[in-house]
LOVODREN-206576 format. One line per 10 residues: for each residue y, x, z of N, C-alpha, C, CB. Coordinates in nm, 3 decimals. Glycine has a CB too. Layout:
Y X Z Y X Z Y X Z Y X Z ~ ...;
# end
This chain:
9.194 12.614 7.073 9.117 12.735 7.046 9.210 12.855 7.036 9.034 12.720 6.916 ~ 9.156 12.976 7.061 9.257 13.104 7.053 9.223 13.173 6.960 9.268 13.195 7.166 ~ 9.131 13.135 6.867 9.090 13.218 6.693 9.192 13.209 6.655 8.983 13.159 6.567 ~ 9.265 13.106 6.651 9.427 13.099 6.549 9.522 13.213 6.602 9.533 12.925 6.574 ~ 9.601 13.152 6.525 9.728 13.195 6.596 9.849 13.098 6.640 9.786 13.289 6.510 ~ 9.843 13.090 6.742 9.943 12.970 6.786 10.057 13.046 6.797 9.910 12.884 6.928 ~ 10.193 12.901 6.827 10.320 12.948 6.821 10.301 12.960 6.943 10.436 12.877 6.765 ~ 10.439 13.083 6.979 10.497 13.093 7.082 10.557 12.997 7.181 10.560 13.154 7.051 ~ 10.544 12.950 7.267 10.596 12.832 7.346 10.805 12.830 7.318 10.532 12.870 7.549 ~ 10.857 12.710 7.293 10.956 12.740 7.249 11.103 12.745 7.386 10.958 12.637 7.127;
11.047 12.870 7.405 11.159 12.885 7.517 11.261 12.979 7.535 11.109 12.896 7.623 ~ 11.360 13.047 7.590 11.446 13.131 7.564 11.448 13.197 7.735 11.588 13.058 7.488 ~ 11.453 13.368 7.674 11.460 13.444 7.859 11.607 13.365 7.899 11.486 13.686 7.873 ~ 11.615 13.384 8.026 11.738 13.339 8.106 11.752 13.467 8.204 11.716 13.180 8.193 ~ 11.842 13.541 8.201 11.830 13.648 8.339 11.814 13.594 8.459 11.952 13.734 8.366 ~ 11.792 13.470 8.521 11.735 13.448 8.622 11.580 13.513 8.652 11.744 13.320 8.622 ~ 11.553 13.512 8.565 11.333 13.535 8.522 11.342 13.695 8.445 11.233 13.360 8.334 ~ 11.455 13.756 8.454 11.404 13.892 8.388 11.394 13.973 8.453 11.463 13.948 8.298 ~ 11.369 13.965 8.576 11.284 14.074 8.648 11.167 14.025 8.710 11.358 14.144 8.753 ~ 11.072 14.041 8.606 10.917 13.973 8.664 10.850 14.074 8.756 10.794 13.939 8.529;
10.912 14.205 8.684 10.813 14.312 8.795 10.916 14.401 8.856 10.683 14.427 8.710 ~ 10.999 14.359 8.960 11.138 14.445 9.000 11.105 14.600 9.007 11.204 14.397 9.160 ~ 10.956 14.579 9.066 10.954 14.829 9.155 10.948 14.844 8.980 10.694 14.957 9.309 ~ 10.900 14.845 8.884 10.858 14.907 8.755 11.019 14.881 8.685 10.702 14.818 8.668 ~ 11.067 14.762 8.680 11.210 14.794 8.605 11.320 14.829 8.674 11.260 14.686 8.534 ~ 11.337 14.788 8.804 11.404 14.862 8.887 11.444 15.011 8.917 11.362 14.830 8.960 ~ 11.286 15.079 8.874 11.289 15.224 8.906 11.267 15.296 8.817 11.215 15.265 8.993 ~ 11.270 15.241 8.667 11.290 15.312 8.546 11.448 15.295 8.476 11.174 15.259 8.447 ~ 11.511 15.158 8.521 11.647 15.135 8.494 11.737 15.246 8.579 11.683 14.981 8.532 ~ 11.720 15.195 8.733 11.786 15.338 8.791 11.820 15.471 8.773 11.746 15.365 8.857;
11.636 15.496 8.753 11.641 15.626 8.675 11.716 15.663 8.562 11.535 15.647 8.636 ~ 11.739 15.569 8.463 11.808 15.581 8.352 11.985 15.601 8.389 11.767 15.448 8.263 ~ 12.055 15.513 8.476 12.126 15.488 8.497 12.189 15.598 8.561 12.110 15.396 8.528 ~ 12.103 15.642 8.659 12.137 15.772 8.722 12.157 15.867 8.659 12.063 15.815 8.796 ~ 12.083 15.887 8.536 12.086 16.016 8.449 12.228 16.036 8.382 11.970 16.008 8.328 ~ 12.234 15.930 8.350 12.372 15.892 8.264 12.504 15.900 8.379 12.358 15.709 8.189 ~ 12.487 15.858 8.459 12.613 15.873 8.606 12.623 16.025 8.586 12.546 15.823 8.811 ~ 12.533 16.097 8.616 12.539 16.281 8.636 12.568 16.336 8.551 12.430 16.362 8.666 ~ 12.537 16.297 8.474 12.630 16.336 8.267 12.704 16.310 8.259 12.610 16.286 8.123 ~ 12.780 16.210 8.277 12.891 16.165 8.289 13.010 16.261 8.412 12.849 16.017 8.323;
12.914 16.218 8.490 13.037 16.325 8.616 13.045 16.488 8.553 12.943 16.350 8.833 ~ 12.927 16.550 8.518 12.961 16.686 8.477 13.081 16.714 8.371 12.839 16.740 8.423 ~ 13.029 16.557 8.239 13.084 16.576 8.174 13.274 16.594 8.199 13.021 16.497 8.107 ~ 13.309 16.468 8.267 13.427 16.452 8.361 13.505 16.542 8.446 13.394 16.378 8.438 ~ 13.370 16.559 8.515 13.466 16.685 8.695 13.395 16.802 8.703 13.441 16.615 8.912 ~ 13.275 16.796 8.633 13.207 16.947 8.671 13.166 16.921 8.786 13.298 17.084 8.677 ~ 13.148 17.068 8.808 13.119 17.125 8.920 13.205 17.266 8.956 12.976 17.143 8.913 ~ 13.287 17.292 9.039 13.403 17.369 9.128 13.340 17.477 9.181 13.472 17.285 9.251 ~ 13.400 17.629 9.124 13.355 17.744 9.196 13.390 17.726 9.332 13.409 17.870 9.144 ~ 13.331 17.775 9.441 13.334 17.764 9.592 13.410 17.883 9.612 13.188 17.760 9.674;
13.437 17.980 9.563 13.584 18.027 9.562 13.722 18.045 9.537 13.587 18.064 9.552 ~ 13.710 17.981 9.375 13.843 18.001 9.356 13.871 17.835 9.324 13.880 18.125 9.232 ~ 13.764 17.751 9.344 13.787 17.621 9.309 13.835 17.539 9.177 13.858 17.600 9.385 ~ 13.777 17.642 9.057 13.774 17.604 8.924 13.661 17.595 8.892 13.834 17.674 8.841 ~ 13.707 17.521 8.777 13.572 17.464 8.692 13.481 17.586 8.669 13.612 17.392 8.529 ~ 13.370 17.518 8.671 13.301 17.656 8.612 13.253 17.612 8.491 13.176 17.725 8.699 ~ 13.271 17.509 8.407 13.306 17.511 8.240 13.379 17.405 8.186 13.182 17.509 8.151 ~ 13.416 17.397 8.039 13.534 17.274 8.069 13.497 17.165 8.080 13.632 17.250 7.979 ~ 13.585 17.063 8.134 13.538 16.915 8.170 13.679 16.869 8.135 13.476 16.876 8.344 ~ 13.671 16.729 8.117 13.778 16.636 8.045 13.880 16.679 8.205 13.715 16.418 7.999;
13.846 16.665 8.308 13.935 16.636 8.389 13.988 16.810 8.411 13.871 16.540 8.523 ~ 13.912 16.916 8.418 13.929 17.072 8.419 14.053 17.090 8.263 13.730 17.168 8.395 ~ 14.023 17.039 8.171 14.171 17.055 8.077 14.270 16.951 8.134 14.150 17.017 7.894 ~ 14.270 16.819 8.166 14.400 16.756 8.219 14.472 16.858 8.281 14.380 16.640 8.319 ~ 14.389 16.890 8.405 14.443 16.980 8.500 14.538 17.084 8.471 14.349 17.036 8.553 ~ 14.443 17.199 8.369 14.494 17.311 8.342 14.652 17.246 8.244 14.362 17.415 8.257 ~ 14.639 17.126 8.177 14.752 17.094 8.073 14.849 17.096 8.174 14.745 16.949 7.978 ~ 14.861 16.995 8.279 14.947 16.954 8.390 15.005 17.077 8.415 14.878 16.891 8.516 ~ 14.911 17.146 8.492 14.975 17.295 8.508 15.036 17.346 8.450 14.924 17.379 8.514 ~ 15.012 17.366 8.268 15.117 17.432 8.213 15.235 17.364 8.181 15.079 17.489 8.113;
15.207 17.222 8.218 15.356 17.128 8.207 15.434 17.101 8.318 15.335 16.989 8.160 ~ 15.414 17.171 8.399 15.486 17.218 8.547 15.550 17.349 8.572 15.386 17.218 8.657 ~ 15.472 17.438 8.511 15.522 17.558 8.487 15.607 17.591 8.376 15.431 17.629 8.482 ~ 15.604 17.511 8.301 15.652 17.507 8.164 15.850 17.444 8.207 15.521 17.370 8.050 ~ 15.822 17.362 8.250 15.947 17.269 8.322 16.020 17.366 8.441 15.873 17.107 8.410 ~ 15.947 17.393 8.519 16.013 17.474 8.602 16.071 17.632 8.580 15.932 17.472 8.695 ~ 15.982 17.661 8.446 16.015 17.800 8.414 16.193 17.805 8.317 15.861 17.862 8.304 ~ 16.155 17.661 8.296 16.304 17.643 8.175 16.394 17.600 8.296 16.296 17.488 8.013 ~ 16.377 17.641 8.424 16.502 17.573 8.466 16.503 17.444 8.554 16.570 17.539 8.349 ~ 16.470 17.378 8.450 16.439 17.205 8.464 16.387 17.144 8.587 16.332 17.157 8.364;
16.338 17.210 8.721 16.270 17.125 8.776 16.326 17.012 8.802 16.223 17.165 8.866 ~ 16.245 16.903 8.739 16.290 16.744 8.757 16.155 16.704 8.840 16.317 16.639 8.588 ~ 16.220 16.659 8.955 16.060 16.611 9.035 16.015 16.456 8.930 16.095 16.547 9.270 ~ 16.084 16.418 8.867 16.063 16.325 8.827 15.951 16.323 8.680 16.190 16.281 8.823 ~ 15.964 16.393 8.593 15.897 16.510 8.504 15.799 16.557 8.560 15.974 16.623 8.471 ~ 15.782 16.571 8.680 15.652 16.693 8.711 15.585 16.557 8.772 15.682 16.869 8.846 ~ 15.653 16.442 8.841 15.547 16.324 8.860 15.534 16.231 8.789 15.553 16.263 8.957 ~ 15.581 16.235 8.663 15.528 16.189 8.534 15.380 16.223 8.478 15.618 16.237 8.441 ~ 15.407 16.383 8.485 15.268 16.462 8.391 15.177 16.406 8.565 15.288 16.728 8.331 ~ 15.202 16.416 8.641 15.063 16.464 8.761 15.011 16.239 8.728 15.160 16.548 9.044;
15.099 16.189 8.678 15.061 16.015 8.670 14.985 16.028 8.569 15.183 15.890 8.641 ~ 15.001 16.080 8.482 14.922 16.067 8.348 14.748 16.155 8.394 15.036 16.168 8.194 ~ 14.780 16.269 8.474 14.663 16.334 8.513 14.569 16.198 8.564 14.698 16.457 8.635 ~ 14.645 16.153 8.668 14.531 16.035 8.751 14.543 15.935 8.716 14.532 16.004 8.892 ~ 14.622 15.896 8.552 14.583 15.771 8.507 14.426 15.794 8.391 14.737 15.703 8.425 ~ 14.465 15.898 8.370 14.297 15.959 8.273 14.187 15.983 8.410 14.324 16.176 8.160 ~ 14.201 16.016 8.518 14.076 16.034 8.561 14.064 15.859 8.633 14.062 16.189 8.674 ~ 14.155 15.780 8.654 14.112 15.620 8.689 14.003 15.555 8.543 14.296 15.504 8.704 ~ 14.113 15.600 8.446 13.966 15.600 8.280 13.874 15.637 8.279 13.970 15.669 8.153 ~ 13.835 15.785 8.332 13.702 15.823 8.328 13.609 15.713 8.442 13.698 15.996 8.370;
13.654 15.694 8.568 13.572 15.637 8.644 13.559 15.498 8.570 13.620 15.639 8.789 ~ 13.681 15.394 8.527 13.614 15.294 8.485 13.518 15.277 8.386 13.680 15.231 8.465 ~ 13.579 15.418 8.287 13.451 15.440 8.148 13.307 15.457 8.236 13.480 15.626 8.027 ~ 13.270 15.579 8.371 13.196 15.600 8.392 13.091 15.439 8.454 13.237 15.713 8.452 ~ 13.167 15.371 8.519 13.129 15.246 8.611 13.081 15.114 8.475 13.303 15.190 8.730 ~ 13.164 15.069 8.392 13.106 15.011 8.281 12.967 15.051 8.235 13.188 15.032 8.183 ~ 13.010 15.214 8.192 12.883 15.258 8.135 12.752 15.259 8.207 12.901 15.381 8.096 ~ 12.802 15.271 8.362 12.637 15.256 8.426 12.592 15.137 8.438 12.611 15.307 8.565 ~ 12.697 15.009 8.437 12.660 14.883 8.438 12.634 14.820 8.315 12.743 14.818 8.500 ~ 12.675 14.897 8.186 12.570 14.839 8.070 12.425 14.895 8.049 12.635 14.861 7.933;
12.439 15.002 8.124 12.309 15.067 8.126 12.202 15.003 8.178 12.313 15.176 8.188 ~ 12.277 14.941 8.313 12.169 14.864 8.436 12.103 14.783 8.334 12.246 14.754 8.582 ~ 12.196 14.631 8.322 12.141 14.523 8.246 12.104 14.552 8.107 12.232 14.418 8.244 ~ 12.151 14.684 8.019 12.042 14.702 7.918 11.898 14.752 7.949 12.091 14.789 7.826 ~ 11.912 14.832 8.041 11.730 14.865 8.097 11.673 14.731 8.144 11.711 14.987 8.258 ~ 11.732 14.676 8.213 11.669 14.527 8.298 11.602 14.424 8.131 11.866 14.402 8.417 ~ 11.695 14.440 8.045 11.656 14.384 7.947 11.533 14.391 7.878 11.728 14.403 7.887 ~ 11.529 14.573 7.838 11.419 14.643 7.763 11.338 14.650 7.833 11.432 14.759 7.713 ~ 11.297 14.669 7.946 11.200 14.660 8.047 11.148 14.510 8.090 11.259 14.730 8.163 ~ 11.183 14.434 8.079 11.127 14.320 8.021 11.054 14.271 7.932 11.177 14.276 8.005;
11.060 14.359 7.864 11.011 14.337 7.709 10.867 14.390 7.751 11.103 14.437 7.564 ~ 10.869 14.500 7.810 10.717 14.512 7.872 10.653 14.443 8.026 10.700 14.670 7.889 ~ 10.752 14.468 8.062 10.701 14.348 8.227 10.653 14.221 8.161 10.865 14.284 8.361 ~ 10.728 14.156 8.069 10.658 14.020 8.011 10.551 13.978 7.975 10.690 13.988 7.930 ~ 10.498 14.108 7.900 10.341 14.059 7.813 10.261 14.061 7.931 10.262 14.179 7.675 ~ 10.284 14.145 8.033 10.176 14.237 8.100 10.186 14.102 8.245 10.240 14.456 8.140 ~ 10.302 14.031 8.294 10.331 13.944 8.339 10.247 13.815 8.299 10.448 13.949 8.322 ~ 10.272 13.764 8.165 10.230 13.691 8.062 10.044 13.701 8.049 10.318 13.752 7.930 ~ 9.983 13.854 8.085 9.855 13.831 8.051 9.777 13.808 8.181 9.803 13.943 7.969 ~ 9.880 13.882 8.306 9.844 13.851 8.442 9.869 13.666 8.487 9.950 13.962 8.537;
9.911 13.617 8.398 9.893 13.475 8.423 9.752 13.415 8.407 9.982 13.403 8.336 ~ 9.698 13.466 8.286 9.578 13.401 8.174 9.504 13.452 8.268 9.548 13.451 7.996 ~ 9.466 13.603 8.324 9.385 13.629 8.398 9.341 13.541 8.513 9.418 13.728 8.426 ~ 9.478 13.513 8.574 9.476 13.436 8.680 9.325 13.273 8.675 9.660 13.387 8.677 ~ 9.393 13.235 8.561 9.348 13.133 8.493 9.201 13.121 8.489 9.399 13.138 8.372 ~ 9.169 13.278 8.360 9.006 13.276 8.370 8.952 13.302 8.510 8.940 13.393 8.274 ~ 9.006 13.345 8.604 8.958 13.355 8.734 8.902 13.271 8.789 9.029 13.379 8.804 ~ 8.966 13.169 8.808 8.954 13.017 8.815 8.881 12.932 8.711 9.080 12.966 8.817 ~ 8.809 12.988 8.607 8.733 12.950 8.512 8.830 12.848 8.420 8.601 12.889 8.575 ~ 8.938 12.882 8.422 9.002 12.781 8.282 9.040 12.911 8.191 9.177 12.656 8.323;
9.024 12.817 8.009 9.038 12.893 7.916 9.115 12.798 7.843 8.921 12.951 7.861 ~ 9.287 12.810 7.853 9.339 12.756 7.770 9.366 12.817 7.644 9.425 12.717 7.818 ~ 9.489 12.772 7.553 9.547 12.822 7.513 9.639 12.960 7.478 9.551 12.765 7.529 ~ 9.610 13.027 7.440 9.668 13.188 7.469 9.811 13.177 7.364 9.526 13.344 7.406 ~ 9.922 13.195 7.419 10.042 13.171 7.304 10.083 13.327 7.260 10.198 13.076 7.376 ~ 10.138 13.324 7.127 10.166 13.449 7.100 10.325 13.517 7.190 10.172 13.444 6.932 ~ 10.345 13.654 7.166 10.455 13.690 7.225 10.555 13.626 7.203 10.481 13.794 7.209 ~ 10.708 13.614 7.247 10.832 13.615 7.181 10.814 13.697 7.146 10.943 13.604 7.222 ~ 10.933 13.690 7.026 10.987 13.782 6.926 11.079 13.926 7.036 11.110 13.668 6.807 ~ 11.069 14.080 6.978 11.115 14.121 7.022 11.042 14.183 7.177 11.201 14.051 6.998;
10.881 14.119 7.205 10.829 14.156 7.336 10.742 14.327 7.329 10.714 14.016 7.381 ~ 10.708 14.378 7.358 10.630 14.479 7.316 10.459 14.491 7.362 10.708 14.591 7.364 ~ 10.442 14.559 7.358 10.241 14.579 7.408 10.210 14.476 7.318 10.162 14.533 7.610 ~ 10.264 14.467 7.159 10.158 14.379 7.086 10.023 14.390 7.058 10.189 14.363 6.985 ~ 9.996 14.523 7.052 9.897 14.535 7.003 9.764 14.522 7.129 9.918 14.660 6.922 ~ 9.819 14.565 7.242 9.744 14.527 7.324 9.708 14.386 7.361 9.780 14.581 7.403 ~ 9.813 14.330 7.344 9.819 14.196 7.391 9.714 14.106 7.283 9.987 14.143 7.391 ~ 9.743 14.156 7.168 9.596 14.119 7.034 9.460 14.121 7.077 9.578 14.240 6.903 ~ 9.444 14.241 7.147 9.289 14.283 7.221 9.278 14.211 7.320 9.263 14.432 7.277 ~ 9.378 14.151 7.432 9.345 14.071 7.518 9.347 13.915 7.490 9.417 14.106 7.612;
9.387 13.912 7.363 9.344 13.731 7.302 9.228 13.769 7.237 9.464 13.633 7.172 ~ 9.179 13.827 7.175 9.034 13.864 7.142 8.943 13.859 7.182 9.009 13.938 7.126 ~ 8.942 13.927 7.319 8.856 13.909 7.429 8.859 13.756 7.516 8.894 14.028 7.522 ~ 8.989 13.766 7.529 8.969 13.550 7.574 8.928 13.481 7.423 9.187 13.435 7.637 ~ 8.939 13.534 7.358 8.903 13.403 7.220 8.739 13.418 7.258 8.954 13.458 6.994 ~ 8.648 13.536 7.262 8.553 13.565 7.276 8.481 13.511 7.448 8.572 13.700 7.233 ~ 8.494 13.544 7.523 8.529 13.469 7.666 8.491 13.268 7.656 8.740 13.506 7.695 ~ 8.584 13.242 7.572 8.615 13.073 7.529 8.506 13.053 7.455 8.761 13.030 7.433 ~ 8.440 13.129 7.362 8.361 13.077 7.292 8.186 13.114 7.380 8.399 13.139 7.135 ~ 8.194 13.162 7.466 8.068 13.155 7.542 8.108 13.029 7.636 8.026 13.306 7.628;
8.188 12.973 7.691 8.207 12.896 7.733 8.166 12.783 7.699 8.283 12.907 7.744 ~ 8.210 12.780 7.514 8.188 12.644 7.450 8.046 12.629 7.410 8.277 12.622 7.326 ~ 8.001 12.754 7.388 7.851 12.733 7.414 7.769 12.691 7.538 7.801 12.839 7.388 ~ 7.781 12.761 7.642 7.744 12.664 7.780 7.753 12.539 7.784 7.816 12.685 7.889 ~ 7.865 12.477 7.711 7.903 12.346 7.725 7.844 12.298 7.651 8.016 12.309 7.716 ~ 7.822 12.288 7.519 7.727 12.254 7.431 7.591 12.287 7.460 7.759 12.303 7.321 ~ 7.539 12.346 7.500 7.396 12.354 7.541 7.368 12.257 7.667 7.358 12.509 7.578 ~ 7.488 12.254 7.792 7.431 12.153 7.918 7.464 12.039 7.809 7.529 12.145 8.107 ~ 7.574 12.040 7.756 7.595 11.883 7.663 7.382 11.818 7.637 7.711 11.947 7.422 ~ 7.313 11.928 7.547 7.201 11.915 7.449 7.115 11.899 7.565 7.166 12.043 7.335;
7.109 11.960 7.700 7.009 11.952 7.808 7.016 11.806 7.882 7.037 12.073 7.914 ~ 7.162 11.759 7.894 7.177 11.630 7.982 7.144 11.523 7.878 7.336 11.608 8.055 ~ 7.157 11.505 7.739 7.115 11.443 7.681 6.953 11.441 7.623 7.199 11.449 7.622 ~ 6.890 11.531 7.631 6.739 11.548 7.654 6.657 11.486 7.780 6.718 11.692 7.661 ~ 6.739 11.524 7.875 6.714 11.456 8.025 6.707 11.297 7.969 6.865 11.488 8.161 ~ 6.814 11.279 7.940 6.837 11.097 7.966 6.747 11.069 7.856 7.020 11.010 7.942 ~ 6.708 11.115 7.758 6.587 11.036 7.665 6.462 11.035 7.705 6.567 11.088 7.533 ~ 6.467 11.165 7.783 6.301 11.132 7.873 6.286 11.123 7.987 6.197 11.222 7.869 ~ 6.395 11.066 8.022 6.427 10.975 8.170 6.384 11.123 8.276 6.285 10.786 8.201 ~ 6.436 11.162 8.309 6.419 11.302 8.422 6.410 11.253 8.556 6.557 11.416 8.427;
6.584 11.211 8.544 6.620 11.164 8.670 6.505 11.062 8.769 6.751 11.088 8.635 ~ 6.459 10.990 8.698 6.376 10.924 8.770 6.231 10.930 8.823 6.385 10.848 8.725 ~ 6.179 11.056 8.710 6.052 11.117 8.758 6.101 11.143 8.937 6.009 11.284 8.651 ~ 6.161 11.215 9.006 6.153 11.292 9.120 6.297 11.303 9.127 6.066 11.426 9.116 ~ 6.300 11.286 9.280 6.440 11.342 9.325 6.503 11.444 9.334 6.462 11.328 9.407 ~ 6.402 11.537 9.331 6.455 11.695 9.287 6.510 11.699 9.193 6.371 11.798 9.263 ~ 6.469 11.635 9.015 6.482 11.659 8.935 6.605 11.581 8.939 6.387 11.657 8.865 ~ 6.655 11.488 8.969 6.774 11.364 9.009 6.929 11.478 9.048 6.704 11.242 9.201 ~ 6.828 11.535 9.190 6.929 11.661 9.220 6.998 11.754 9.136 6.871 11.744 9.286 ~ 6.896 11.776 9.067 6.916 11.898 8.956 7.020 11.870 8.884 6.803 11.923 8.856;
6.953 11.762 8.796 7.073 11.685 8.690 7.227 11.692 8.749 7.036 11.502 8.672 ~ 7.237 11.622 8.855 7.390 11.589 8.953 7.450 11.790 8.947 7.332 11.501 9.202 ~ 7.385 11.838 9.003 7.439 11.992 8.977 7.516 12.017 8.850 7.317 12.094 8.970 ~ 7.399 12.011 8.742 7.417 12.059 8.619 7.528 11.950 8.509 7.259 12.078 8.567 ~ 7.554 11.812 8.577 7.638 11.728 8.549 7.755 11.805 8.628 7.598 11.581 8.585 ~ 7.775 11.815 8.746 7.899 11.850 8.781 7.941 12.016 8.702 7.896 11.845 8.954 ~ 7.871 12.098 8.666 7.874 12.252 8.586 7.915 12.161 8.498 7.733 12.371 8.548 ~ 7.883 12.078 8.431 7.894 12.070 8.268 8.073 12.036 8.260 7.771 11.913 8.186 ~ 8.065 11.919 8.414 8.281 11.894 8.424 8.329 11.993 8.433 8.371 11.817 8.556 ~ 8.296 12.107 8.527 8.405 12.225 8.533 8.385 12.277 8.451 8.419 12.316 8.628;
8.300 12.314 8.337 8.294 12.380 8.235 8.404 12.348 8.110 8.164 12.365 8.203 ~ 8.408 12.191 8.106 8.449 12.124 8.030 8.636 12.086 8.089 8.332 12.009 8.018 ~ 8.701 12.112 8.175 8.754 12.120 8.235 8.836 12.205 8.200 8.709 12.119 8.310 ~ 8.798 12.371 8.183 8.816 12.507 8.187 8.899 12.521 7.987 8.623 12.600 8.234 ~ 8.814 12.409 7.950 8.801 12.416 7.829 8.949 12.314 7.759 8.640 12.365 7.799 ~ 9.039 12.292 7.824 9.146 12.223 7.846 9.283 12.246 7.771 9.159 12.235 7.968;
# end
């Protein structure tokens, strides 16, 4: 029966099965992912006046730069040019922007599989109720299990065991009533008055299996 509340079936997601609905988490993860890539790059490289080819506000990589610069000018103004010194500071420049890209590349790839995750959490129920549907389609009314822990659309998902708990129980009435009709038949012998009536019965015997069937 689905008046209760049953347990959850005892199973655990596997990322093999967490993309039940790929266009819906696919294209809200992206989206996410993307947002964060372009924040990231502004935050990083900006964007470059088309004339004089500076930042047009600061960015982690727009101060490396300008530092480098003054540690080139700085070296060469004392005298010092050591090519060795000036390709020291320009290593350190492109060992911080190889950081930003791997910071940036991590970060979009925890992003991916954290959206793929959270978006699951709603592809599931909605996955999960498109099963049951399937089911009553086909006239079976099993068992309705509650969410995992952690799934979301609970509250919806409450209204759609409600309505199958409700659903199941017209069912069990049909069944109980052909139950009270086929056993009325056989006490006052039906079947054998007329073959129509013989017919009838065989119908309403086979309704009463799929009914009872459904009820599983």
């Amino acid at each position: 029966m689905t008046g209760g509340r049953p347990q959850a079936a005892t199973y655990k997601r596997s990322w093999k099965n967490y993309l039940l609905n790929s266009k819906y988490q696919l294209r809200f993860t992206l989206f996410m992912v993307s947002i964060a890539a372009v924040l990231m790059y502004m935050l990083a490289w900006g964007i470059r006046s088309p004339s004089t080819h500076e930042h047009l506000w600061p960015t982690v990589m727009g101060e490396a730069e300008s530092a480098t610069k003054v540690g080139v000018n700085t070296i060469q103004g004392l005298g010092f040019d050591d090519p060795a010194q000036i390709a020291a500071l320009k290593s350190q420049e492109s060992q911080l922007e190889w950081i930003l890209v791997g910071t940036v590349v991590v970060l979009c790839g925890g992003l991916f599989f954290f959206g793929i995750k959270m978006t699951h959490k709603v592809a599931g129920p909605l996955h999960k109720i498109g099963l049951y549907l399937d089911k009553v389609k086909d006239g079976k009314y099993d068992t309705v299990y509650n969410l995992r822990k952690g799934d979301q659309l609970v509250e919806f998902f409450e209204h759609f065991k409600e309505a199958h708990t409700a659903l199941r129980k017209v069912q069990e009435k049909d069944v109980q009533t052909l139950r009270d009709l086929m056993a009325a038949a056989a006490q006052s012998d039906l079947p054998g008055k007329s073959p129509e009536l013989s017919a009838a019965l065989d119908d309403l015997r086979k309704l009463l299996a799929s009914k009872e069937a459904g009820l599983v």
